[in-house]
N, C-alpha and C positions, 0 to 999 in steps of 0.2 A: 504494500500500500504506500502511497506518500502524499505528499500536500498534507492538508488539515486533517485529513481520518485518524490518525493516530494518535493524535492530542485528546480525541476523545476518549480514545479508552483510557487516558489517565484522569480523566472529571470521575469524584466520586458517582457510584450507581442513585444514591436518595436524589443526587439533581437531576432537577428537570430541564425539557431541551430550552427552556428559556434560560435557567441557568449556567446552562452549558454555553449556551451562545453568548453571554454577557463575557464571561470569563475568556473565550478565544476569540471575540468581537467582532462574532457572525452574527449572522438572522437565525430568528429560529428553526425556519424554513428551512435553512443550508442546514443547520444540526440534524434536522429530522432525516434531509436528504442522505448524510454523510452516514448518519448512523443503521438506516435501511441496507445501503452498499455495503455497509461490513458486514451488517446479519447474513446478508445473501450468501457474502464469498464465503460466510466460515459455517453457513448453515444451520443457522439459530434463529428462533422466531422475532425473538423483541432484543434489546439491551438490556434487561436482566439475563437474559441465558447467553449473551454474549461477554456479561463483569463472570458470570458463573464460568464460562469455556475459557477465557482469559485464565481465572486462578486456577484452573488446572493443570494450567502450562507451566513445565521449569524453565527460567532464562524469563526472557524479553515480556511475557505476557501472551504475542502474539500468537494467534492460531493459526497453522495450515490450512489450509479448503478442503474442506471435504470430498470426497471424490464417491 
């Protein structure tokens, strides 16, 4: 991933994408969009099961795609 996607997975999970957006000084529109794009690639329905698939990962956070 690059650009802005990955900043989000370090906003706590209780924020919400207005929160989110304030914090990395997007809309919350683009949070909503950015954070859909990640559930896709790593195959998780919402951002709670993608802070869940994150901390199951050792290293970086980040998850592979599913296949």
């Amino acid at each position: 991933m690059s650009g802005k996607p990955p900043g989000l997975c370090s906003a706590r999970a209780p924020s919400d994408h207005k929160e989110i957006g304030a914090a990395l000084t997007i809309e919350e529109t683009t949070v909503k969009m950015h954070v859909r794009a990640i559930c896709i690639k790593i195959g998780v329905r919402n951002r709670t099961e993608a802070v869940i698939a994150a901390q199951c990962v050792p290293g970086d956070g980040f998850v592979a795609q599913r296949g």
